[in-house]
C-alpha positions in Angstrom: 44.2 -31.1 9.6 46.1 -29.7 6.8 46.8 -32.7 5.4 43.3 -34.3 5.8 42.4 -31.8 3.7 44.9 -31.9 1.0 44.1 -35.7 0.8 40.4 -34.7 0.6 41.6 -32.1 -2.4 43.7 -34.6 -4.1 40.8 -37.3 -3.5 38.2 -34.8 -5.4 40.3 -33.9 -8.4 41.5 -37.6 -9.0 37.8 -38.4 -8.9 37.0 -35.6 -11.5 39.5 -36.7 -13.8 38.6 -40.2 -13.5 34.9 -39.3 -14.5 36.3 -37.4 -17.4 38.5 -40.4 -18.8 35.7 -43.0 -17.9 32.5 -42.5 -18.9 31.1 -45.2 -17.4 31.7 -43.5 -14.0 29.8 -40.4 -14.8 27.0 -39.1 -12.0 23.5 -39.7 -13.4 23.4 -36.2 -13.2 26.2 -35.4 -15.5 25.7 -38.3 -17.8 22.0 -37.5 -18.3 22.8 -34.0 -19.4 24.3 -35.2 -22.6 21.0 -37.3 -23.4 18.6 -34.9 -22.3 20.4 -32.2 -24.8 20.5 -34.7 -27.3 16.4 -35.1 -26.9 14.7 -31.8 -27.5 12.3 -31.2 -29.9 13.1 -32.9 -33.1 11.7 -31.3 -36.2 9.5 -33.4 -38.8 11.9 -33.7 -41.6 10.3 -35.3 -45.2 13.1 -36.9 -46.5 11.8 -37.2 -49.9 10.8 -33.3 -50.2 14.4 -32.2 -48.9 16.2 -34.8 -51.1 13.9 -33.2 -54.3 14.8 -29.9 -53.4 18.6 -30.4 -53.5 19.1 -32.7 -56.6 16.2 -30.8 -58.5 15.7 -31.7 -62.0 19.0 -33.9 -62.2 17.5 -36.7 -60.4 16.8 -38.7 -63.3 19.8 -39.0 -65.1 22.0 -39.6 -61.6 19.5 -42.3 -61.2 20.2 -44.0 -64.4 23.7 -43.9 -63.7 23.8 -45.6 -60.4 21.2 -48.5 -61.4 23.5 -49.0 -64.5 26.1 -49.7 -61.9 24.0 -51.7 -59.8 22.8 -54.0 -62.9 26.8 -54.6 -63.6 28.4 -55.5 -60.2 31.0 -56.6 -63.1 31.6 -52.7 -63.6 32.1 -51.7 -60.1 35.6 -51.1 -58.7 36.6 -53.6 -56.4 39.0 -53.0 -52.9 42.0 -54.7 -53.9 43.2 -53.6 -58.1 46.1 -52.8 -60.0 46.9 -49.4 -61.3 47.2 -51.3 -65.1 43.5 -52.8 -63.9 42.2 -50.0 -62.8 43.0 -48.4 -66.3 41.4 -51.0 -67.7 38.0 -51.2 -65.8 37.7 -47.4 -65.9 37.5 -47.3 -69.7 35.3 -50.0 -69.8 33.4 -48.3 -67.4 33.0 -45.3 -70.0 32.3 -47.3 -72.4 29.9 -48.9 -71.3 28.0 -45.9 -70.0 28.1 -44.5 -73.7 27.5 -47.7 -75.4 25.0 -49.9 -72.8 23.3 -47.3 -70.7 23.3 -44.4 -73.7 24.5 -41.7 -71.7 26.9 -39.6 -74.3 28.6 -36.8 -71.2 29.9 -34.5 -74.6 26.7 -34.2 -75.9 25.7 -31.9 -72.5 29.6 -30.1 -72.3 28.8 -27.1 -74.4 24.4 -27.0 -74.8 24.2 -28.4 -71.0 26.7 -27.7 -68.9 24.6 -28.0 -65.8 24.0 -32.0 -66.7 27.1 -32.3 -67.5 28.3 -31.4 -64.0 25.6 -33.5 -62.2 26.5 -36.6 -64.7 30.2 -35.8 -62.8 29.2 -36.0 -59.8 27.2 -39.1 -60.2 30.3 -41.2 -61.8 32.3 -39.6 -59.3 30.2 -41.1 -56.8 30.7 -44.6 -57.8 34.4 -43.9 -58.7 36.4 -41.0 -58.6 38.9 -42.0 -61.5 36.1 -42.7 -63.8 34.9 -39.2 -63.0 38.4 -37.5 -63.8 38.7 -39.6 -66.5 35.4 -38.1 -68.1 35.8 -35.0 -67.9 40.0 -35.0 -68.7 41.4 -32.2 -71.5 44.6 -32.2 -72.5 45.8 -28.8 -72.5 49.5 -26.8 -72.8 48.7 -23.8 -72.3 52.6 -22.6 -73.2 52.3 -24.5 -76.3 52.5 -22.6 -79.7 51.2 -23.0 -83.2 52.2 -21.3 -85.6 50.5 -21.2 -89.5 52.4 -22.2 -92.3 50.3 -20.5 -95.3 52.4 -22.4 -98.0 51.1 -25.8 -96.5 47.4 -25.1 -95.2 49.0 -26.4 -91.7 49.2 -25.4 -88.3 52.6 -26.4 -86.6 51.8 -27.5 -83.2 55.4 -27.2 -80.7 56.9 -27.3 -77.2 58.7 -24.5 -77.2 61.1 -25.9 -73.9 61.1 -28.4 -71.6 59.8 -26.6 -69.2 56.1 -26.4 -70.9 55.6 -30.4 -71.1 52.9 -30.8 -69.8 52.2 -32.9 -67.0 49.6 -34.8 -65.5 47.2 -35.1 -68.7 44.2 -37.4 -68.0 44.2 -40.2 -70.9 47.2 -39.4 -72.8 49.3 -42.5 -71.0 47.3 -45.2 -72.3 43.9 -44.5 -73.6 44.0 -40.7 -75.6 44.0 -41.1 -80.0 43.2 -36.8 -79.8 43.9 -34.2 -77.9 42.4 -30.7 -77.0 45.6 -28.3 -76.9 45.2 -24.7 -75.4 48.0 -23.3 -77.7 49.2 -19.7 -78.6 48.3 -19.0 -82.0 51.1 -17.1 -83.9 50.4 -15.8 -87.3 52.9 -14.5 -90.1 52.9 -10.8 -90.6 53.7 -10.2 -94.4 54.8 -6.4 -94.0 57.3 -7.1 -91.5 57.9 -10.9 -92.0 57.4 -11.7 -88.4 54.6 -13.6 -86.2 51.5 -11.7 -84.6 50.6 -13.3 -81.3 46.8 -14.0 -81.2 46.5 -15.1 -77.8 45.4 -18.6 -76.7 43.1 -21.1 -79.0 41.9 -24.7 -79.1 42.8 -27.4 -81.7 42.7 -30.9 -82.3 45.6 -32.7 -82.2 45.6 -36.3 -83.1 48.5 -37.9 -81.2 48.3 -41.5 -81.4 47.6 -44.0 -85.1 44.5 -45.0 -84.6 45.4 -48.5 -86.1 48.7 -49.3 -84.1 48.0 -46.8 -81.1 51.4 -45.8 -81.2 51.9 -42.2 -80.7 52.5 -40.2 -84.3 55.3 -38.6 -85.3 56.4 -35.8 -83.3 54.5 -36.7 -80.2 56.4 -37.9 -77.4 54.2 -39.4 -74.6 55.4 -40.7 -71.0 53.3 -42.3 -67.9 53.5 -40.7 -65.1 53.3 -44.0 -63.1 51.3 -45.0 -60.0 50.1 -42.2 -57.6 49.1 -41.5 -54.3 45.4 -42.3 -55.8 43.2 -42.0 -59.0 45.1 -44.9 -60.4 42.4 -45.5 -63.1 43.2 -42.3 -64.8 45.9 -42.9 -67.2 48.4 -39.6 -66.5 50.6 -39.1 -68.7 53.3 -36.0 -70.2 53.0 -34.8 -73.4 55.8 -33.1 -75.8 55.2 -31.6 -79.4 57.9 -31.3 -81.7 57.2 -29.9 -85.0 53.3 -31.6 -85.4 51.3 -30.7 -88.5 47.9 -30.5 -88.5 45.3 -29.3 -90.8 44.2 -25.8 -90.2 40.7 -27.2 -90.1 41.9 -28.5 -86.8 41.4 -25.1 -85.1 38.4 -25.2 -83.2 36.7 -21.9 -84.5 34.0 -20.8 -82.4 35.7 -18.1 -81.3 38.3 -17.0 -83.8 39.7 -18.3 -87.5 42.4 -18.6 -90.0 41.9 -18.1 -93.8 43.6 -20.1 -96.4 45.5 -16.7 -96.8 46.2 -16.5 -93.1 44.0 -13.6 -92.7 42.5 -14.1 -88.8 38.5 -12.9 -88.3 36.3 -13.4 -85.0 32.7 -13.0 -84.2 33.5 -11.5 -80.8 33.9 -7.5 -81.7 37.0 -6.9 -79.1 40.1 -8.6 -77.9 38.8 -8.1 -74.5 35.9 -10.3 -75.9 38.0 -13.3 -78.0 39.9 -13.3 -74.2 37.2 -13.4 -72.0 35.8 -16.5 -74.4 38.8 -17.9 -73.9 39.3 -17.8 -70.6 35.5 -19.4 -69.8 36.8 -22.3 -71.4 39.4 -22.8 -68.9 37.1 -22.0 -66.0 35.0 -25.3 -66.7 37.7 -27.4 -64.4 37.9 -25.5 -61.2 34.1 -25.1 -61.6 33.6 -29.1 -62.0 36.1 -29.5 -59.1 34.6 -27.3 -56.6 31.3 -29.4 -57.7 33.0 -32.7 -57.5 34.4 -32.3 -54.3 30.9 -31.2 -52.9 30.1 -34.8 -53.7 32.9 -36.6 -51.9 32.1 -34.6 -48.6 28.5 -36.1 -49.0 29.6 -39.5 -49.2 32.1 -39.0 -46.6 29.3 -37.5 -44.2 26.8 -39.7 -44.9 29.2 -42.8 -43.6 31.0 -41.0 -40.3 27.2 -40.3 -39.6 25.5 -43.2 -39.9 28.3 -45.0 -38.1 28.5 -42.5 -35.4 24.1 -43.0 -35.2 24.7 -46.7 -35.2 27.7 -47.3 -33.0 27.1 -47.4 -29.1 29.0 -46.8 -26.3 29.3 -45.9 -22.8 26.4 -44.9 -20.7 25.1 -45.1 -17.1 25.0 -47.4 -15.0 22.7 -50.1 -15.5 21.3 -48.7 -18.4 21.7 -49.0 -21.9 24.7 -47.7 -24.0 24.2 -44.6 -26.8 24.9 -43.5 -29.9 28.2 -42.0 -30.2 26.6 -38.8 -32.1 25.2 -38.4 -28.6 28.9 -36.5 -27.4 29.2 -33.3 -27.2 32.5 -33.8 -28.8 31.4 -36.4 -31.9 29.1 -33.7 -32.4 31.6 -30.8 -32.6 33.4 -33.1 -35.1 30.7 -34.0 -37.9 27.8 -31.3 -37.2 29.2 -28.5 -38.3 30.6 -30.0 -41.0 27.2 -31.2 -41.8 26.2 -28.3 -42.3 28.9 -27.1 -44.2 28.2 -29.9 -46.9 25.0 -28.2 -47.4 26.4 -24.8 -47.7 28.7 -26.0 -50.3 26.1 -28.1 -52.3 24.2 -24.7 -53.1 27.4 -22.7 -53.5 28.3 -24.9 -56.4 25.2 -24.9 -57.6 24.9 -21.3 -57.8 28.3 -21.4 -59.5 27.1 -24.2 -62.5 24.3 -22.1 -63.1 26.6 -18.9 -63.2 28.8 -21.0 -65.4 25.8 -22.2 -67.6 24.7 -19.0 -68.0 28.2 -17.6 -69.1 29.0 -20.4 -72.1 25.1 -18.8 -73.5 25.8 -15.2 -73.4 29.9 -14.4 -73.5 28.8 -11.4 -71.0 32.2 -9.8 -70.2 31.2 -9.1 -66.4 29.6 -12.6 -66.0 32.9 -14.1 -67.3 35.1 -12.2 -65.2 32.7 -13.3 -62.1 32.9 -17.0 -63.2 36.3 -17.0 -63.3 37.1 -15.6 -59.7 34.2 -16.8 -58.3 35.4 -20.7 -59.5 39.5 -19.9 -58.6 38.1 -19.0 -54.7 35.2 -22.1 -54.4 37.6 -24.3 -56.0 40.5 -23.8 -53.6 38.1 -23.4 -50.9 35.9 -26.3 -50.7 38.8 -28.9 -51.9 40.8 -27.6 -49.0 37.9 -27.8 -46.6 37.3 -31.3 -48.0 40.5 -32.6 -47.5 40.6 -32.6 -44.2 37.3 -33.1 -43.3 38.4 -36.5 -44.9 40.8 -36.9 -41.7 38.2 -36.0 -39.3 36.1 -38.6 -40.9 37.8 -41.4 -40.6 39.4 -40.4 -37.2 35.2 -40.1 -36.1 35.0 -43.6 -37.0 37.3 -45.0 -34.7 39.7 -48.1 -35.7 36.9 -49.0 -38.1 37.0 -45.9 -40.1 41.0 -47.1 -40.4 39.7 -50.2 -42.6 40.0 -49.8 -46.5 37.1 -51.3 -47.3 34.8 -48.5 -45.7 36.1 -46.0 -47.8 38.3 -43.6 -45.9 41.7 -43.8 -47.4 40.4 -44.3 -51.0 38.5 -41.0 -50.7 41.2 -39.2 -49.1 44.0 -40.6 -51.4 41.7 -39.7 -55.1 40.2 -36.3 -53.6 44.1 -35.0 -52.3 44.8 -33.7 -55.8 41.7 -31.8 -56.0 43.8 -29.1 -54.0 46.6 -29.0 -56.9 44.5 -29.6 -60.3 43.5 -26.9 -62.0 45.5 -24.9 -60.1 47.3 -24.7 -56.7 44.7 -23.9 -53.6 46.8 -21.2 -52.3 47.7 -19.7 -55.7 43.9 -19.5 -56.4 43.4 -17.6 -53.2 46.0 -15.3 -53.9 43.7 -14.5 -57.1 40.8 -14.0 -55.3 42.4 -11.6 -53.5 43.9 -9.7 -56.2 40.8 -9.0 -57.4 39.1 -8.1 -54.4 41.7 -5.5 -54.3 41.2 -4.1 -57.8 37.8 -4.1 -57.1 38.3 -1.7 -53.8 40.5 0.4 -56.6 37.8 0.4 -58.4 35.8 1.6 -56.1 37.9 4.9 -55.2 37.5 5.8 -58.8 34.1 5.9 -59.1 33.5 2.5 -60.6 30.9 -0.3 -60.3 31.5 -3.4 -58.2 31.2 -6.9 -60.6 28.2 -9.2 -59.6 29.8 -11.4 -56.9 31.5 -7.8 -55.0 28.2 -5.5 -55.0 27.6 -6.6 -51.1 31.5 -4.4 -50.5 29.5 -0.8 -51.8 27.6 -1.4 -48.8 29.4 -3.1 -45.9 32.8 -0.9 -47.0 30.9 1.8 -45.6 29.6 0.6 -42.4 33.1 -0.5 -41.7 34.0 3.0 -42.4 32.2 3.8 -39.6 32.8 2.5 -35.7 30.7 -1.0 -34.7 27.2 0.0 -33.2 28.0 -0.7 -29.2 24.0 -1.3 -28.6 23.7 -4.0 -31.0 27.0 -5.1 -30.2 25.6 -6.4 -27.2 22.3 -8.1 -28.3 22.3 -11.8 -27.4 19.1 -12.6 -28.1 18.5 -16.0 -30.1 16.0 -14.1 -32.7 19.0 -12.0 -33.2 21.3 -14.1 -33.4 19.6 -16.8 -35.8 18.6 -13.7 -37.9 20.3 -13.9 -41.2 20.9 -10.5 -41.9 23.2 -9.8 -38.5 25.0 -13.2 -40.1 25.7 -12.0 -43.3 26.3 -8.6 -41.7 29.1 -10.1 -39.7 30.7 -11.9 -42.3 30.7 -8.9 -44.5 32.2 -7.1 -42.5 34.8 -9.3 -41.4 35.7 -9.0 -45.5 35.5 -5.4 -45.8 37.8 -5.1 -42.4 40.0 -7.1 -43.8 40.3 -5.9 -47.4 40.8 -2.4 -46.1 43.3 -3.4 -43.9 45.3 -5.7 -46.2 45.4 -2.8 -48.6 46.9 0.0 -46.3 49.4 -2.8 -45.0 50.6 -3.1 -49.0 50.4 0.7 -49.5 52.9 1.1 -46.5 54.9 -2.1 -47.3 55.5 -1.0 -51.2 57.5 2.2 -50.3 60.4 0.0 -49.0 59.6 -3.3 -50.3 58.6 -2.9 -53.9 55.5 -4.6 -55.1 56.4 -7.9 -55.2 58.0 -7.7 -51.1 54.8 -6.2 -50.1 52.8 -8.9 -51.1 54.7 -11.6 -49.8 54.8 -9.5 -46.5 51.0 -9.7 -46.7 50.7 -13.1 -48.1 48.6 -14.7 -44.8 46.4 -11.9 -44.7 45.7 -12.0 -48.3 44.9 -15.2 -47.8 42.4 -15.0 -44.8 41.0 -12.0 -47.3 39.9 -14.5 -50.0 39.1 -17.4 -47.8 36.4 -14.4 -45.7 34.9 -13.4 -49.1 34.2 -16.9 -50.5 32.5 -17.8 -46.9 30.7 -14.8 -47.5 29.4 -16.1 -50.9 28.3 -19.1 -49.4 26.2 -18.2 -47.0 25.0 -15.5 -48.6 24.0 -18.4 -51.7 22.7 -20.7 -48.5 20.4 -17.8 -47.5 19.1 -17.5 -50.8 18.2 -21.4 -51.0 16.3 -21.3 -47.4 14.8 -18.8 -48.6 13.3 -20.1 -51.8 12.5 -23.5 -50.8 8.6 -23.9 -50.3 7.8 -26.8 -48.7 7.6 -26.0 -44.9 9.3 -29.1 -43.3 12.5 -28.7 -45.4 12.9 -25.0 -45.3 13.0 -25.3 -41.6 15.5 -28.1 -41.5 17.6 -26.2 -44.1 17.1 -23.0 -41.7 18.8 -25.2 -38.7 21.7 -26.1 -40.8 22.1 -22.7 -41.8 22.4 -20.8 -38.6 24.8 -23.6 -37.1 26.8 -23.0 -40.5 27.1 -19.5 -39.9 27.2 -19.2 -35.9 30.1 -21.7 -36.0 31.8 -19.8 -38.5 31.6 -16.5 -36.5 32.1 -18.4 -33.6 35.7 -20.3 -35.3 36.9 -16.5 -35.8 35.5 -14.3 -32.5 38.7 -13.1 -32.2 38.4 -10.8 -35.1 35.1 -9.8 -33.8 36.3 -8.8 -30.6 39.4 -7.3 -31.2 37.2 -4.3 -33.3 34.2 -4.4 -30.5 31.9 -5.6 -33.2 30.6 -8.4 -31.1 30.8 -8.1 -26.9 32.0 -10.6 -24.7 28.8 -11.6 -23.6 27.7 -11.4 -27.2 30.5 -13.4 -28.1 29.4 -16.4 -25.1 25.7 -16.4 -26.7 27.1 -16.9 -29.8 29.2 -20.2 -28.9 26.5 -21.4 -26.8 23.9 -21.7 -29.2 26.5 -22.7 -31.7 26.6 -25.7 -29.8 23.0 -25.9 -29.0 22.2 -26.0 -32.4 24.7 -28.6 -33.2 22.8 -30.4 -30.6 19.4 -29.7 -32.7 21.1 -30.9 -36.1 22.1 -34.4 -34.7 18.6 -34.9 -33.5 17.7 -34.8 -37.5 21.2 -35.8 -38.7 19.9 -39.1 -39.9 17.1 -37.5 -42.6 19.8 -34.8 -43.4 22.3 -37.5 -44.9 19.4 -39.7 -46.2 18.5 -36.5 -48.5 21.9 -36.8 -50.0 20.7 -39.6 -51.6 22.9 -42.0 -52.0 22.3 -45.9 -52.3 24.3 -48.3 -50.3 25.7 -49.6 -53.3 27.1 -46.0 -54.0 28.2 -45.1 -50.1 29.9 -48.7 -50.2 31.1 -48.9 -46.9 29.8 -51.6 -44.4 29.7 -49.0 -41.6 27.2 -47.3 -43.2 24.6 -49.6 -44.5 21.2 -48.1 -44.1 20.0 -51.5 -42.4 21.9 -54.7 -40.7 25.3 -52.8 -40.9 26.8 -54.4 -38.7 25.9 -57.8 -40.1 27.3 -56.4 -43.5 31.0 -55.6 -41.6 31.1 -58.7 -39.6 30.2 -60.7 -43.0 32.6 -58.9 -44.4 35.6 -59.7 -42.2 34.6 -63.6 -42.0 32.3 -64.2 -39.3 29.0 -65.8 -40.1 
C-alpha cells in the first residue's frame, strides 16, 4: 500500500514537471489562464497622438534625416564592412548630410542644443558610428598651454605620457583641428613664474590641410579595430611644443591680451569654472540621450518578434504569441516601460542642459553636471544589458547578425566607459548627495534636483506609518505619490545610513578606507536617487500630456515602471516595516498584472517610437511580411 502510493506520488510530480517542460501538455485549464490574462481589457491607444507627444517639435528634422537615408540605400551601412570601409562610408555619410540633405549639426551645438541632441539621436539610429563621429571633441584635459608674450603664441604640450590622450573620435584618419581642453598658464612678471588659470578651449590645427600629414609637433596613432564603432576613426594624440596663435583661444569665457593681461566676462572664478565645466557636461548628457535611443530600437525588435513569433498552445488549437508567457513578459515589459521612463528623463535633462548654456546660473550648472554623471552611468548600464536580454528574448534568431543584436551591443558597450567610467560617475553622484545632507545640517538650501531630501529626510526621521504600511489597495498602490514616497525614501534611508557608516568607518580607517568600506552602498545611494529622478520626471510627463488615450497608456507604463522597481528591491522595504508582507504580495501581484496590461498594448507602445523599418533594420521586426523578409533574406524564395 505504501508503495502504491509512493508510485502514485512519484507518478504526480513527474507529471507536473513534464507539464512545466512541455507546454504542449498543459491542462486546458492551466494553459487558458495565460491567454485569458493576456485578454483583458485593452485600452484605445492613438498611435499618432502618443508618438507626437514623445518626439515633440523634433519630428521634422529626424524625419529629414531618415528619408535622406532612405533616398541613398548607397549611404546605409551594410552587414558585412571593413573597419578602413567603415571609416570611409561614415564620413561620406557626414558629408553628405551637410552637403546633400543641408543639415549643418554645429550650427544647433551652442544656439540649439536641444536639436542638436535629437539630430544625435536620429543618426544614431541609422548608425551608431556616424553618431559618435558627429558629435566627437578632442579633448586633454591634462594638457597645458602656456603664453609666450614675446611671440603672440600659445604653446600647446603633453606634459607626460601619461596625459596622451586616448580614444579621440576623428584624430586617426579624418581630424585637420582639434578642440583641446588645456590648462592655461600665464607668466607672472613680479615673480617670473606661471599663474594657473584653470581649464580653457583652443583650436589646434593638427594635420596640413594640403598633405594631411600631421604638423609639426603632433604625434597621432590609431587605436586599431574595436570591439565595435569601427567607423569612428580613434586615435591618441601627443603635443610637443605646438604654437598656435593666441587668437586660437576660444574666448567666450575668458582672454589673453597682447600683453598677457587675462579678463573674463564672468565676475568670479567660481563663475569662469562653472562655464567651464558645462562644456564638458555636453557628452555624458548626449550619451545618456543616445543610449535612450538604442534601447528603443532594441525594444521595438525583441517586441515585434516576440508579437509575431508563435509557439506552443493547446491541444488542437492554434499556437500564440510568445509575448503571451508570463516569463517573455517579465523579460521585455518592464523594460518597456523603462525605455519610456528614460526617454523623458533625458529629455528633462537636454532641456536642463539647454537652459544652462543660455543663462551660466551657478546652481543650474552644478545640477547639470551631477544630474548628467548619474543618468549617464545609469541608463548606459541599464542599456547594456538589456541588449543581452534582447537578443536572448529572440531565441536563435536574435543570435543572427543581420537582426541587429550583436552590432547594437558591441557599438553601445562603450557608452558605459566614454565620458567617464559608469561606476566612477556614481561614486560622484553620491558624493554630492552627501554634501548636500552636510549641507543641510548647516542650515543650507538643497540644489534643484535634491529639494525632494528636505522633505522625505524628515519622514525617515521618523518610524514608517504601520496603518498605511499595510494598505494594498490598487488605488493606492497605482497612486503616484505613495510611489515616489517609496522611492524617496528608499534614498533618504540610504543616504543617512551611508553617512553614519563613513562617520564610524573614518575614525579607524581615514577618509579614503571609509569610503572604499562603503563603496557598494554608495553605489546603491546614487543608483536610488537617479531612479528617483526618473520617475519623479515620468510623473511629471503623465501628468502634462492632454490627449486622453495617451495619458492613460503612459499612466500604465508608469505604475509598472515604478511597482517593478519597488517590487526588484522589497527587501529594503521590509527590512524597515515600510511596506508589510501582505503589502509587499499586492505589490508583486499587480506588478505582474500590469505587465500583463502593457503587452496587451505593447504593439502601439513601440510603434510610437517611431521608427521605420528601414531604421529598425532587422528582418524580425518588419512591421508587415517579416517573416517573408528573414526567409528572403537567408535564401529561400
Amino acid at each position: 500500500m505504501q508503495t502504491s502510493t509512493s508510485n502514485a506520488e512519484a507518478e504526480r510530480r513527474i507529471q507536473k514537471l513534464t507539464q512545466h517542460l512541455n507546454p504542449l501538455l498543459m491542462s486546458d485549464t492551466n494553459y487558458l489562464y495565460i491567454v485569458s490574462c493576456a485578454a483583458r481589457t485593452k485600452l484605445n491607444v492613438d498611435t499618432s497622438s502618443l508618438s507626437s507627444y514623445m518626439r515633440g517639435k523634433y519630428r521634422d528634422i529626424q524625419e529629414k534625416v531618415f528619408n535622406y537615408f532612405n533616398a541613398n540605400p548607397h549611404l546605409q551601412t551594410p552587414l558585412e564592412i571593413s573597419k578602413d570601409n567603415h571609416r570611409e562610408l561614415c564620413m561620406k555619410q557626414l558629408v553628405g548630410l551637410v552637403r546633400e540633405a543641408g543639415i549643418r549639426p554645429l550650427r544647433y551645438v551652442l544656439h540649439d542644443p536641444s536639436t542638436y541632441f535629437s539630430l544625435l539621436e536620429a543618426v544614431g539610429s541609422v548608425d551608431m558610428s556616424l553618431g559618435i563621429k558627429m558629435g566627437s571633441n578632442v579633448q586633454g584635459l591634462q594638457t597645458i598651454a602656456t603664453f609666450d608674450p614675446i611671440t603672440d603664441e600659445f604653446i600647446i604640450d603633453t606634459p607626460n605620457d601619461g596625459a596622451i590622450k586616448w580614444w579621440i573620435g576623428n584624430a586617426a584618419v579624418h581630424g585637420k583641428f582639434a578642440t583641446v581642453f588645456a590648462r592655461l598658464k600665464l607668466p607672472t612678471y613680479d615673480t617670473k613664474g606661471v599663474s594657473d588659470m584653470g581649464v580653457h578651449a583652443f583650436i589646434v590645427p593638427i594635420r596640413d590641410m594640403k598633405t594631411h600629414e600631421p604638423l609639426p609637433g603632433i604625434e597621432i596613432h590609431d587605436c586599431g579595430h574595436k570591439v565595435g564603432l569601427n567607423g569612428v576613426d580613434n586615435g591618441a594624440l601627443r603635443f610637443r611644443s605646438v604654437r598656435i596663435p593666441r587668437d586660437n583661444l576660444l574666448n567666450r569665457f575668458g582672454d589673453v591680451s597682447r600683453d598677457g593681461k587675462y579678463t573674463s566676462n564672468l565676475p568670479s572664478a567660481n563663475k569662469q569654472f562653472a562655464a567651464t565645466l558645462g562644456e564638458l557636461v555636453g557628452g555624458r548628457v548626449g550619451l545618456a540621450y543616445s543610449s535612450v535611443s538604442v534601447l528603443k530600437v532594441a525594444a521595438t525588435i525583441a517586441t515585434r518578434y516576440s508579437l509575431l513569433r508563435q509557439q506552443f498552445g493547446p491541444p488542437n488549437q492554434p499556437e500564440v504569441s510568445i509575448l503571451d508567457y508570463q516569463s517573455q513578459q517579465h523579460k521585455l515589459m518592464p523594460m518597456l516601460a523603462s525605455t519610456y521612463a528614460f526617454h523623458f528623463a533625458t529629455t528633462n535633462l537636454v532641456e536642463m542642459y539647454s537652459e544652462m548654456k543660455k543663462t551660466h546660473d551657478e546652481e543650474l550648472v552644478a545640477d547639470v553636471h551631477a544630474l548628467s554623471a548619474g543618468l549617464k552611468a545609469y541608463v548606459t548600464s541599464y542599456t547594456a544589458k538589456s541588449l543581452s536580454v534582447c537578443r536572448e528574448a529572440c531565441g536563435g534568431h536574435g543570435y543572427a547578425a543581420v537582426n541587429r543584436f550583436g552590432s547594437l551591443r558591441n557599438d553601445h558597450d562603450i557608452f558605459q566607459t566614454f565620458e567617464g567610467d559608469n561606476t566612477v560617475l556614481l561614486q560622484q553622484v553620491a558624493g554630492d548627495l552627501l554634501k548636500q545632507y552636510q549641507r543641510k545640517f548647516k542650515g543650507g538650501t538643497f540644489a534643484v534636483t535634491w529639494n525632494y531630501l528636505r522633505e522625505s529626510m524628515n519622514t525617515y526621521l521618523s518610524q514608517p506609518n504601520p496603518v498605511t504600511a499595510r494598505w494594498e489597495g490598487e488605488d493606492h498602490l497605482r497612486n503616484p505619490k505613495f510611489q515616489l514616497d517609496a522611492f524617496r525614501y528608499r534614498t533618504s534611508r540610504l543616504l543617512q545610513s551611508v553617512a553614519v557608516r563613513l562617520r564610524k568607518h573614518s575614525k579607524s580607517l581615514g577618509s579614503f578606507g571609509a569610503w572604499n568600506r562603503c563603496l557598494n552602498h554608495l553605489l546603491t545611494l546614487a543608483e536610488s536617487h537617479i531612479e528617483s529622478v526618473i520617475l519623479a520626471k515620468f510623473i511629471e510627463a503623465v501628468d502634462s500630456c492632454s490627449d486622453p488615450s495617451s495619458q492613460a497608456a503612459l499612466k500604465l507604463v508608469c505604475d509598472l515602471y515604478a511597482l517593478d522597481r519597488i517590487w526588484n528591491d522589497i527587501g529594503t522595504y521590509r527590512n524597515v516595516d515600510y511596506v508589510a508582507p501582505n503589502k509587499a504580495k499586492a505589490i508583486h501581484k499587480l506588478s505582474e498584472y500590469l505587465s500583463f496590461q502593457v503587452r496587451n498594448i505593447a504593439g502601439e507602445l513601440v510603434d510610437a517610437f517611431d521608427l521605420p523599418d528601414h531604421v529598425t533594420r532587422a528582418p524580425i521586426a518588419m512591421q508587415s511580411e517579416a517573416y517573408s523578409q528573414y526567409t528572403q533574406h537567408v535564401g529561400f524564395e
